[in-house]
NUKOLBA-537172 format. One record per residue (C-alpha): residue in three letters; x, y, z; residue number from 1. Coordinates in steps of 0.2 Angstrom, whole numbers, plus 2048, in hexadecimal, padded with zeros to 3 digits. Layout:
<pts>
{resn: Ala; u: X; v: Y; w: Z; resi: NUM} .
...
</pts>
This chain:
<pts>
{resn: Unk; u: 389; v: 771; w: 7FC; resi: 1} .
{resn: Unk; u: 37D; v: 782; w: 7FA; resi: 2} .
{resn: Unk; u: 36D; v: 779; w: 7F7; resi: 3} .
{resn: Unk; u: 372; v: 76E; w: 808; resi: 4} .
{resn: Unk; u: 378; v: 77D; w: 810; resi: 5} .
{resn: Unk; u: 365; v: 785; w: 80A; resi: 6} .
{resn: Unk; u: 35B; v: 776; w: 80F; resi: 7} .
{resn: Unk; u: 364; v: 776; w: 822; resi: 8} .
{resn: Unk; u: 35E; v: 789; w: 825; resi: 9} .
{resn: Unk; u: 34D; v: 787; w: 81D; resi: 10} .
{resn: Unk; u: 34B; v: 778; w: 829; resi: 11} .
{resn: Unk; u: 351; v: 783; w: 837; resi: 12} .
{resn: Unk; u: 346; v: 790; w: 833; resi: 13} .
{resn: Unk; u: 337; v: 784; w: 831; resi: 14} .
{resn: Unk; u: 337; v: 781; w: 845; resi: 15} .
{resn: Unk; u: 338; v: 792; w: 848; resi: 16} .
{resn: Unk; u: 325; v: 79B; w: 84F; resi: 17} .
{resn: Unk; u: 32C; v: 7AB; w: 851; resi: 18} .
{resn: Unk; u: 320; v: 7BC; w: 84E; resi: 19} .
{resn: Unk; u: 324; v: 7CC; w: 846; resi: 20} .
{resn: Unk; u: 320; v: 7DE; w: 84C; resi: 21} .
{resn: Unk; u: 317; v: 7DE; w: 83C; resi: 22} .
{resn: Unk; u: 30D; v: 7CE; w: 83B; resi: 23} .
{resn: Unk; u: 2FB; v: 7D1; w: 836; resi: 24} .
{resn: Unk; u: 2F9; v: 7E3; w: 83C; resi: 25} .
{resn: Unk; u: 2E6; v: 7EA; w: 841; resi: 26} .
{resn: Unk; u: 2DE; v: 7F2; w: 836; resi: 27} .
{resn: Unk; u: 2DD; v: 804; w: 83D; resi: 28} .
{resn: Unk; u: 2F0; v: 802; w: 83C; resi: 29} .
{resn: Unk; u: 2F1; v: 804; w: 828; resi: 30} .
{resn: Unk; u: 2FB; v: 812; w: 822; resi: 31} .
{resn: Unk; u: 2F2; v: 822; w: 820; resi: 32} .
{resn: Unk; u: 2EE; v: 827; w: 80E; resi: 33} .
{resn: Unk; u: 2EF; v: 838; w: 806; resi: 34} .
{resn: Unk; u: 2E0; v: 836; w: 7FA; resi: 35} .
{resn: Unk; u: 2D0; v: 828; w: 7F8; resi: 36} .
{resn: Unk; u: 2D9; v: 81B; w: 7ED; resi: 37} .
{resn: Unk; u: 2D5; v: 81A; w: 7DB; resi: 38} .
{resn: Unk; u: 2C9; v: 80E; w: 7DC; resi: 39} .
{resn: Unk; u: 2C9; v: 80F; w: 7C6; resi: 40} .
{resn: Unk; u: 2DB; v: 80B; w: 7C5; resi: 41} .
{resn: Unk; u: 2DB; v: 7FC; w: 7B8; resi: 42} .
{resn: Unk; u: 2EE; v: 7F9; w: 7BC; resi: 43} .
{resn: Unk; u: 2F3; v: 7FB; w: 7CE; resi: 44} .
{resn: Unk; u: 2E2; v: 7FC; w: 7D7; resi: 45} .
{resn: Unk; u: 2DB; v: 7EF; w: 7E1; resi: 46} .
{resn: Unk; u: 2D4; v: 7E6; w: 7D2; resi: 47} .
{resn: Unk; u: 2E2; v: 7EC; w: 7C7; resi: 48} .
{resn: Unk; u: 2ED; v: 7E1; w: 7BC; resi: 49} .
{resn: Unk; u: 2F9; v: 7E1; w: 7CB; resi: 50} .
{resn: Unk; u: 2FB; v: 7E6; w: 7DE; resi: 51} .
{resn: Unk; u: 308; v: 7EE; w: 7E5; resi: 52} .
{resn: Unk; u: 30F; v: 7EF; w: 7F9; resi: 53} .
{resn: Unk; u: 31B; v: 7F7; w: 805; resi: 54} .
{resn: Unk; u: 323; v: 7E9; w: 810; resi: 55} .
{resn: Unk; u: 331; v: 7F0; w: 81B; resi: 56} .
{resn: Unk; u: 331; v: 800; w: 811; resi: 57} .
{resn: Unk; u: 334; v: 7F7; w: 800; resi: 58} .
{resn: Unk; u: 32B; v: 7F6; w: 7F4; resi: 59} .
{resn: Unk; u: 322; v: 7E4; w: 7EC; resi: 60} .
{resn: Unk; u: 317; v: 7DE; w: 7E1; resi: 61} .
{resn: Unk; u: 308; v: 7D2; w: 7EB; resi: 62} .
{resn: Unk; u: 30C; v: 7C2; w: 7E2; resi: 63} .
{resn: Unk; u: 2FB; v: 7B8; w: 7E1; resi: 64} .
{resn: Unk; u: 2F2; v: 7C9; w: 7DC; resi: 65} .
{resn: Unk; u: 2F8; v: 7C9; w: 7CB; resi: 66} .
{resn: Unk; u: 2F1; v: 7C8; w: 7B8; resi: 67} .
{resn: Unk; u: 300; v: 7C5; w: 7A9; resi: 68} .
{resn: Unk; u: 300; v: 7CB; w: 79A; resi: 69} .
{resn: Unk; u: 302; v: 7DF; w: 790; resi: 70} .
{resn: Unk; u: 2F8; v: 7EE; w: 78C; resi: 71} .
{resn: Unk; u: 2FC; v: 7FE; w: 785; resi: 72} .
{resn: Unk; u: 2F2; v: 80D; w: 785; resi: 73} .
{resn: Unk; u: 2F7; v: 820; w: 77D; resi: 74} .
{resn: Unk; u: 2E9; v: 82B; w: 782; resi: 75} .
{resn: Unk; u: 2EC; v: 842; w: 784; resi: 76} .
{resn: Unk; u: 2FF; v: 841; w: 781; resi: 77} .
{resn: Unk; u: 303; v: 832; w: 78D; resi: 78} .
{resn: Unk; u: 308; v: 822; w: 78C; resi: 79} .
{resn: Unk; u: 305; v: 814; w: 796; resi: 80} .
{resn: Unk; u: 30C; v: 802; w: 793; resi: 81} .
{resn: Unk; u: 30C; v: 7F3; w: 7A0; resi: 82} .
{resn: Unk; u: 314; v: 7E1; w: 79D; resi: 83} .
{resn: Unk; u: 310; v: 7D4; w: 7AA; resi: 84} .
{resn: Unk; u: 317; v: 7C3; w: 7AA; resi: 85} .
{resn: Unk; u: 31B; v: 7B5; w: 7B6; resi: 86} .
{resn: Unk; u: 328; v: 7A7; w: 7BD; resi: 87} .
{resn: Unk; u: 324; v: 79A; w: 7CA; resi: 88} .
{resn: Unk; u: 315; v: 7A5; w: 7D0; resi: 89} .
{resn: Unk; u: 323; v: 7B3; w: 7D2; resi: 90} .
{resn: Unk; u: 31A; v: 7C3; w: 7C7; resi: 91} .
{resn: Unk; u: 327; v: 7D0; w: 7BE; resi: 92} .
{resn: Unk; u: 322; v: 7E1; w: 7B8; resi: 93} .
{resn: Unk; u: 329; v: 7ED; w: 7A9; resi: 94} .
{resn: Unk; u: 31D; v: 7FC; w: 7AB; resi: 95} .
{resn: Unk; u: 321; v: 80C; w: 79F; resi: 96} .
{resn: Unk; u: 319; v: 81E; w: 7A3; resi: 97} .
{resn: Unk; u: 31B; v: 82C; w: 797; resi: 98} .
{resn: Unk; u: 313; v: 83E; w: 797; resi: 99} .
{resn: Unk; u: 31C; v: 84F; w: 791; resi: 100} .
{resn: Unk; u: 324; v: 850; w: 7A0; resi: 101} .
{resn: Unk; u: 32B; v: 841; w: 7A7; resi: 102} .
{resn: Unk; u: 330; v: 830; w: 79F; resi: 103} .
{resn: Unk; u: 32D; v: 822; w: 7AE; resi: 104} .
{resn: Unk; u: 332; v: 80E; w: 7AD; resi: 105} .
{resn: Unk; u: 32E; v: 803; w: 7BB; resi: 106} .
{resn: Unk; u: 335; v: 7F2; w: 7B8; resi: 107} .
{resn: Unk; u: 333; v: 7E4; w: 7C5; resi: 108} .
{resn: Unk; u: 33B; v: 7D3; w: 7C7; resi: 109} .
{resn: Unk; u: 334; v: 7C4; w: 7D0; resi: 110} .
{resn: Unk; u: 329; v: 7D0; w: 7DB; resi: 111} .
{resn: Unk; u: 337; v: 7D9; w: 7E6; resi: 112} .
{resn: Unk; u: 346; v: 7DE; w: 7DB; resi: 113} .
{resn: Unk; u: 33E; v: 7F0; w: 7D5; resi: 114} .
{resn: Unk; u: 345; v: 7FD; w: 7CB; resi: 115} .
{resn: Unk; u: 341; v: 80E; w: 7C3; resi: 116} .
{resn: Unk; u: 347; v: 818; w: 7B6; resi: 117} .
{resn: Unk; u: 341; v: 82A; w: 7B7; resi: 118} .
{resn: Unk; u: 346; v: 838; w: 7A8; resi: 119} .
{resn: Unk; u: 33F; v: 84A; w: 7AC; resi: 120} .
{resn: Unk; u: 341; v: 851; w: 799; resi: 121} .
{resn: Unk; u: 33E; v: 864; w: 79B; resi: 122} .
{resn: Unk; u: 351; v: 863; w: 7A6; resi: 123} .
{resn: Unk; u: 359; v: 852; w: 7A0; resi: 124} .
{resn: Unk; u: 357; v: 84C; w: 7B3; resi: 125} .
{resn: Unk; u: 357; v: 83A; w: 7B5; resi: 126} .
{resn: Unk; u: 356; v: 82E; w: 7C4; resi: 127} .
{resn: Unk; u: 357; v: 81D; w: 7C7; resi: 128} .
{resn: Unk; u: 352; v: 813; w: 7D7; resi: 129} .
{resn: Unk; u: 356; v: 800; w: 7D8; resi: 130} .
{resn: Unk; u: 350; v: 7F6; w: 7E6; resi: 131} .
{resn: Unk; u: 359; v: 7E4; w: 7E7; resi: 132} .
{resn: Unk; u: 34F; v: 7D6; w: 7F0; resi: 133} .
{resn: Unk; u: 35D; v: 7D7; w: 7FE; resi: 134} .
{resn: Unk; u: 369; v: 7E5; w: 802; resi: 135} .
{resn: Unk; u: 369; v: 7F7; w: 7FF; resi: 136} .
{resn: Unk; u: 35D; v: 802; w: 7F4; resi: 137} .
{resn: Unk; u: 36A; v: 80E; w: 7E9; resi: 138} .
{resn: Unk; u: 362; v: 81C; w: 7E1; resi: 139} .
{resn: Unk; u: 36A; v: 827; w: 7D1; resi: 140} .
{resn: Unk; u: 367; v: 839; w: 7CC; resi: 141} .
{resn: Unk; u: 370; v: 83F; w: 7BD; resi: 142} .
{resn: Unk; u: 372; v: 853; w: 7B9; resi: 143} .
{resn: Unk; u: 37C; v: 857; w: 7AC; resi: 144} .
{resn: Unk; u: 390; v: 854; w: 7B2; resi: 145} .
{resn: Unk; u: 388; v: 84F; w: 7C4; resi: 146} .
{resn: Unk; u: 385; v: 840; w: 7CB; resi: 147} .
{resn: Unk; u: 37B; v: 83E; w: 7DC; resi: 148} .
{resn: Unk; u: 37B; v: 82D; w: 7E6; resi: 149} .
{resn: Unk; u: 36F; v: 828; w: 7F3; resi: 150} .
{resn: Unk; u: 36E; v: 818; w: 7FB; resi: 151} .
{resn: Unk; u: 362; v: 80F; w: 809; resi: 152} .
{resn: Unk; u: 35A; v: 7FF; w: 80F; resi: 153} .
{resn: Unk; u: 348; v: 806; w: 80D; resi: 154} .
{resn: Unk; u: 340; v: 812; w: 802; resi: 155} .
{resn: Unk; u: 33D; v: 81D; w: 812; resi: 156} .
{resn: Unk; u: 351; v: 81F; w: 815; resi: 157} .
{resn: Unk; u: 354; v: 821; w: 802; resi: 158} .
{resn: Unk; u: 344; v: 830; w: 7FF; resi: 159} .
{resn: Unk; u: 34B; v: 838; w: 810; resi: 160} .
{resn: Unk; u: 35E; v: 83B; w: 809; resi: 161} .
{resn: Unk; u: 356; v: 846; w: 7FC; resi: 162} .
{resn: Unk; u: 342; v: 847; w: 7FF; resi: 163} .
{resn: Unk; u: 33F; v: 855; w: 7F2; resi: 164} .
{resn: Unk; u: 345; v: 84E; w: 7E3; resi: 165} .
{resn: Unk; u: 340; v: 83C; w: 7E6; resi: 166} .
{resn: Unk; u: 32F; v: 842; w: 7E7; resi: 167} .
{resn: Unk; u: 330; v: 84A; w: 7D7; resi: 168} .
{resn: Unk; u: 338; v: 83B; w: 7CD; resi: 169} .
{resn: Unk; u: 32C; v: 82D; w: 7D7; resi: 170} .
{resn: Unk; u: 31F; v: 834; w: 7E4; resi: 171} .
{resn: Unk; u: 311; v: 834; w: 7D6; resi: 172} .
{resn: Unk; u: 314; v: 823; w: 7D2; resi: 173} .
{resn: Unk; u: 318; v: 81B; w: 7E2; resi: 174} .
{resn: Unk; u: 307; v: 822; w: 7EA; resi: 175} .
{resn: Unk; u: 2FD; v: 81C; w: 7DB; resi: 176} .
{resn: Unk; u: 304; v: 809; w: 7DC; resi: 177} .
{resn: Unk; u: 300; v: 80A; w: 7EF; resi: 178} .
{resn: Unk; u: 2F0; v: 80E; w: 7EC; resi: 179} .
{resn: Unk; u: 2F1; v: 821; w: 7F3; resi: 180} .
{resn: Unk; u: 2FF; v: 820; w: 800; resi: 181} .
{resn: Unk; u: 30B; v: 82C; w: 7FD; resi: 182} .
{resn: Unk; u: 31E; v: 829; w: 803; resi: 183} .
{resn: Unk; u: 31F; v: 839; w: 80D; resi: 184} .
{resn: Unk; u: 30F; v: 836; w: 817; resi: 185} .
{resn: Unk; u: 316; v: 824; w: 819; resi: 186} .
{resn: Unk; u: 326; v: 82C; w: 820; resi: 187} .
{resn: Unk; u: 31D; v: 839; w: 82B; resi: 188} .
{resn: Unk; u: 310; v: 82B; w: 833; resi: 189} .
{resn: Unk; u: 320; v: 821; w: 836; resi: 190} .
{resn: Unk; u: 32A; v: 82D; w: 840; resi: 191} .
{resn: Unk; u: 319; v: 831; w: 848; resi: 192} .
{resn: Unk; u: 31A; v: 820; w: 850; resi: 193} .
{resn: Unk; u: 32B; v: 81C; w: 853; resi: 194} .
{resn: Unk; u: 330; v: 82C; w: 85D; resi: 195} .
{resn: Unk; u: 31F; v: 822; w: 869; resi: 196} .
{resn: Unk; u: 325; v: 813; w: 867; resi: 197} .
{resn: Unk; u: 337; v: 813; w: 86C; resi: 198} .
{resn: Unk; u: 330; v: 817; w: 87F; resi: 199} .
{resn: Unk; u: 324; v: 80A; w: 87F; resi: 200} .
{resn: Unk; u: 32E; v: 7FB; w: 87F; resi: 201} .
{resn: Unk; u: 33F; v: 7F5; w: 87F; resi: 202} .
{resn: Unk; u: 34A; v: 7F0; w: 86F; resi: 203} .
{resn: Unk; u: 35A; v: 7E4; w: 870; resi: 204} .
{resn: Unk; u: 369; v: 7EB; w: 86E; resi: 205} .
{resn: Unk; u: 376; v: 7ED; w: 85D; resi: 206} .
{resn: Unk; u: 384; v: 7E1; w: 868; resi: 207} .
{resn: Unk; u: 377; v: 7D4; w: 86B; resi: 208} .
{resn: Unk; u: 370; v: 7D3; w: 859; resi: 209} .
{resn: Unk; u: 382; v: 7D1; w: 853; resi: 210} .
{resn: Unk; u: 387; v: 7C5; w: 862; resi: 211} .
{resn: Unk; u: 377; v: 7BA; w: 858; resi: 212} .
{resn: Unk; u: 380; v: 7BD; w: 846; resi: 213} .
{resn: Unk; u: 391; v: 7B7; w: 84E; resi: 214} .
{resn: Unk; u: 38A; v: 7A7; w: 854; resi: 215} .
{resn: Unk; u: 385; v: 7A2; w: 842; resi: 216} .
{resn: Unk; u: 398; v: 79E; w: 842; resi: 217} .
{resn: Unk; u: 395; v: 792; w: 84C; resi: 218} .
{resn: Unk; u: 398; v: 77D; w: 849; resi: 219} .
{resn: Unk; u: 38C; v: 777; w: 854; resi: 220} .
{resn: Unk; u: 37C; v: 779; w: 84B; resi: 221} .
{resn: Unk; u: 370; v: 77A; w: 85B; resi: 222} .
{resn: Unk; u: 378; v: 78D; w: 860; resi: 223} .
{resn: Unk; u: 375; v: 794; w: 84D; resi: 224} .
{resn: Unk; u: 363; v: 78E; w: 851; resi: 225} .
{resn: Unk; u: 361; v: 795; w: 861; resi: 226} .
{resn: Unk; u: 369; v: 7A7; w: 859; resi: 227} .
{resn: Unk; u: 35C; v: 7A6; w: 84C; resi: 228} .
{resn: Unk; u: 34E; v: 7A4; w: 859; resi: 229} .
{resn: Unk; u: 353; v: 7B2; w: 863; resi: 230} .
{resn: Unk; u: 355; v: 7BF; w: 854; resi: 231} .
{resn: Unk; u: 344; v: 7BA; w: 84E; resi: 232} .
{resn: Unk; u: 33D; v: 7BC; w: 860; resi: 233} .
{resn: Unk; u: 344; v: 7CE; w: 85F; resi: 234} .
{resn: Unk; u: 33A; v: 7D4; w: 84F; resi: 235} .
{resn: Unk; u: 33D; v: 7DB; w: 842; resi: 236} .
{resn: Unk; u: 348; v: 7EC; w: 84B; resi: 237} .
{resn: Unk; u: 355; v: 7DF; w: 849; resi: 238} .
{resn: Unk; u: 354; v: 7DF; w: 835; resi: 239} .
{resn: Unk; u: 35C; v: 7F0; w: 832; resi: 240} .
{resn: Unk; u: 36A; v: 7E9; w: 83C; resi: 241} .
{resn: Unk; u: 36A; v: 7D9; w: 832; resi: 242} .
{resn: Unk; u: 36C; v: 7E1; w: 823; resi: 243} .
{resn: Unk; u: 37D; v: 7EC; w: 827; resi: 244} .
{resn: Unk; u: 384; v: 7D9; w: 82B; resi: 245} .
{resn: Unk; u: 380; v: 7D3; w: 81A; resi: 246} .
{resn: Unk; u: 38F; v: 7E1; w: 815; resi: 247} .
{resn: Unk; u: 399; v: 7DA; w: 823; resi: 248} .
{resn: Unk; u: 3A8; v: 7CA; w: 81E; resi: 249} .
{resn: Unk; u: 399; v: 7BE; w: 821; resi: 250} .
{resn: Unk; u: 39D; v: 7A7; w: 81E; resi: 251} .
{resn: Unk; u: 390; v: 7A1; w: 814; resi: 252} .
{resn: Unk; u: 385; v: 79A; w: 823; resi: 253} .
{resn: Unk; u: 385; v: 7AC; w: 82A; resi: 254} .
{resn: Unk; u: 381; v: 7B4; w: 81A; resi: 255} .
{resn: Unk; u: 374; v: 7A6; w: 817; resi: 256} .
{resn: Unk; u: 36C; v: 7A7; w: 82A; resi: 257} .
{resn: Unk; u: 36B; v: 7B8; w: 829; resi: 258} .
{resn: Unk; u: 362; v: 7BA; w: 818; resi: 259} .
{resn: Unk; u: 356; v: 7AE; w: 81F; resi: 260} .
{resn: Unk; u: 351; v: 7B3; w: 82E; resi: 261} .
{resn: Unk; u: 34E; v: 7C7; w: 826; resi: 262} .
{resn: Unk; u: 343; v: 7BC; w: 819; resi: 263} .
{resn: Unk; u: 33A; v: 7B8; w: 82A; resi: 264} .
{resn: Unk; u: 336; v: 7C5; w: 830; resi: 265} .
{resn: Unk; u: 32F; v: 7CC; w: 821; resi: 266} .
{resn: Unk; u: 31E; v: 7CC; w: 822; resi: 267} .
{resn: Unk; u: 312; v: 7C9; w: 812; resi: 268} .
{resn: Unk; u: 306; v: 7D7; w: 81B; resi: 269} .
{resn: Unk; u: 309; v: 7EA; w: 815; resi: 270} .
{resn: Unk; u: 310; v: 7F7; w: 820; resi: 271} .
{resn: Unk; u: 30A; v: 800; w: 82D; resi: 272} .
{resn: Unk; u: 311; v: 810; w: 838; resi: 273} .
{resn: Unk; u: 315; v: 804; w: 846; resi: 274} .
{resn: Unk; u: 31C; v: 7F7; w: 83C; resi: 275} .
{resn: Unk; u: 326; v: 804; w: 833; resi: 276} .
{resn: Unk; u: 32B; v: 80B; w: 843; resi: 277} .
{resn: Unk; u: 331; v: 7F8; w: 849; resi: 278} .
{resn: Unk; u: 33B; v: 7F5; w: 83D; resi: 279} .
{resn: Unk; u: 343; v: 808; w: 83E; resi: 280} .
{resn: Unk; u: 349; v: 807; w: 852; resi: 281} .
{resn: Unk; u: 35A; v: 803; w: 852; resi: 282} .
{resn: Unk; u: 35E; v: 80A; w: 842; resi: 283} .
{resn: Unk; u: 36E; v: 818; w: 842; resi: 284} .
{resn: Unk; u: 36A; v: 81C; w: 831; resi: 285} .
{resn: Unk; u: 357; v: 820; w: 831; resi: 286} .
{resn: Unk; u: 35B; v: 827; w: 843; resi: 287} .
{resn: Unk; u: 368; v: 834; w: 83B; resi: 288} .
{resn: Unk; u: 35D; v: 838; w: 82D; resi: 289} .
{resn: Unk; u: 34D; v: 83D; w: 837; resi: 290} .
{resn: Unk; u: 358; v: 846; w: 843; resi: 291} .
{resn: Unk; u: 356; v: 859; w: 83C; resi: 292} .
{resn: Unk; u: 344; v: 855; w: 83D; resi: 293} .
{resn: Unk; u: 342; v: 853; w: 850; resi: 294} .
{resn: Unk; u: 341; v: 860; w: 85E; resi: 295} .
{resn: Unk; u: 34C; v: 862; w: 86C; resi: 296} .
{resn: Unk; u: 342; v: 856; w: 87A; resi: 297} .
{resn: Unk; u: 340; v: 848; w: 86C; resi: 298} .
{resn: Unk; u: 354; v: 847; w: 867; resi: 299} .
{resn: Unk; u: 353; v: 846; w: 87A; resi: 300} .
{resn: Unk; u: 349; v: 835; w: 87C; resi: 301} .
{resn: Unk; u: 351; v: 82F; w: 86C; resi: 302} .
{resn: Unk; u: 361; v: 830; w: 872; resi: 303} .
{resn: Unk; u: 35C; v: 827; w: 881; resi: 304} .
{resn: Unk; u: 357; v: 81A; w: 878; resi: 305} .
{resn: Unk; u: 366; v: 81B; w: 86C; resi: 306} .
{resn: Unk; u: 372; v: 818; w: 87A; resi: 307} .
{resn: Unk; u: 367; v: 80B; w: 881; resi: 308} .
{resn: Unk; u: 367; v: 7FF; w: 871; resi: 309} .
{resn: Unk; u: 37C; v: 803; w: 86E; resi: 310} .
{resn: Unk; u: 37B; v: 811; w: 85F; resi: 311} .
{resn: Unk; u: 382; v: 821; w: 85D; resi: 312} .
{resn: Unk; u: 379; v: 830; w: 865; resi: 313} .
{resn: Unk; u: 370; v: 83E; w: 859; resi: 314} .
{resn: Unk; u: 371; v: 851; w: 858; resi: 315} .
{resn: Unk; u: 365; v: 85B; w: 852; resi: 316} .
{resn: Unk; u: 369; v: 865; w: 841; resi: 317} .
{resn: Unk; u: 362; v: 86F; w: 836; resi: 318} .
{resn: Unk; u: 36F; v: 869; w: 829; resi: 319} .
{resn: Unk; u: 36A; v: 860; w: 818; resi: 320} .
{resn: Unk; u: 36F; v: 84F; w: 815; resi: 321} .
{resn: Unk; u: 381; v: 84D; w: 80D; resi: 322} .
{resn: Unk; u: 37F; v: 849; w: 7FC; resi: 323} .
{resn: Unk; u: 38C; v: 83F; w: 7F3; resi: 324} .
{resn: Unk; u: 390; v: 847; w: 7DF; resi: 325} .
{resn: Unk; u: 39B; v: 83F; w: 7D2; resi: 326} .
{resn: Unk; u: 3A1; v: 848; w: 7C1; resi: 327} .
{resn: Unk; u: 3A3; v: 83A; w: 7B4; resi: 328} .
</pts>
């Protein structure tokens, strides 16, 4: 009955000619980088063993750009170990680091399901990040008795919670396996665009996206079709929105519909500011955490916007972000 109820949405989806806001972007759209890339990189580079891209704010491995096997190298007091290996074309990754002052392993599984371990051993700190293929990005620091929680659907909603000390733990590593992009000038370029873009042109609504999830309830196969079409017309603003309904008591043809039509609209092309920027418009989260950021006119127009698309109007704050600790 799964593989039937698998085959039926595939087949759907096959008649579908929908574009993303992030299909094939021009070239004078690519991220901004913070340094030349290390063209001598022999892991990560373009050449490297393998290639590694932001889609949707997540991080992946690029599939067909991939070599398997192992190497080791210890050279000055580091260590530098790198496993490849690979099922069905799908390439997984166990990566260690090690120097004097942080102990780093970035572990991949069938290209999207990305972890990392981070130790920091002059202060016992440790941090984990794991991003699933679907669903939420949780990230764990660990200090002593305390325990902080942070979770996210991209990597730009996780580093924002606490942006100091994810780039301590993962900002030298993330902008070497991009290639010289750093996460915070990702972030910045981003917001750049989307405070631009929310005036430019309109975005459907949060009722009207969930109206579309509804009818996936439905018996009659040609109105689940029609749903599908019209949240793929919309883009991918309607994939933050997508992803707080997985959470939701979905059936089994919701749950399936709605996982595939987010596999849609992911694009195999790497991000841009205004792709980014797409997929951020109708999301309360990243909304709420760029909020302290913004000056008095631009909470303005984003609240104009907010109201328009049916979520919850901003303030402006000079507050951190809320932090959630545990004691063991």
């Amino acid at each position: 009955m799964k593989w039937r109820l698998l085959i039926a949405v595939l087949l759907d989806l096959s008649i579908l000619d929908a574009a993303s806001f992030a299909q094939r972007p021009p070239e004078e759209e690519r991220l901004s980088s913070t340094r030349r890339p290390p063209q001598d990189d022999k892991l990560f580079s373009e050449g490297g063993v393998v290639r590694f891209q932001l889609i949707q704010g997540r991080l992946g491995l690029d599939a067909p750009r991939h070599r398997k096997g192992s190497d080791e190298n210890r050279e000055g007091g580091v260590l530098e170990s790198i496993s490849v290996t690979a099922d069905r074309g799908l390439p997984s990754l166990h990566y260690v680091y090690q120097n004097k002052h942080q102990h780093l392993v970035l572990s991949v599984q069938e290209a999207t399901h990305v972890q990392i371990e981070s130790w920091l051993p002059q202060t016992s700190e440790r941090s984990n990040l794991d991003q699933p293929e679907f669903g939420s990005i949780r990230w764990t620091i660990q200090r002593d008795s305390l325990t902080e929680h942070y979770v996210g659907p991209t990597l730009l909603h996780v580093r924002l919670q606490n942006s100091t000390v994810f780039d301590l733990h993962y900002g030298n590593l993330i902008e070497r396996v991009l290639c010289g992009r750093s996460l915070a000038q990702i972030n910045r370029d981003a917001d750049a665009t989307l405070i631009n873009q929310i005036a430019d042109s309109p975005a459907p609504s949060v009722d009207a996206i969930t109206t579309c999830v509804d009818a996936f309830r439905s018996n009659r196969r040609a109105t689940r079709t029609s749903a599908q079409k019209r949240l793929l017309s919309w883009g991918t603003p309607v994939v933050p929105v997508l992803q707080d309904a997985l959470s939701d008591n979905l059936d089994a043809e919701q749950t399936a519909r709605v996982k595939a039509t987010i596999r849609k609209l992911r694009p195999m092309v790497e991000d841009t500011p205004r792709s980014l920027a797409a997929l951020m418009r109708i999301d309360q989260k990243y909304w709420g955490f760029i909020a302290p950021s913004l000056d008095s006119q631009q909470i303005v127009t984003v609240n104009e916007h907010l109201q328009r698309v049916g979520l919850v109007q901003i303030e402006s704050s000079t507050e951190p972000v809320r932090r959630i600790a545990t004691r063991p």
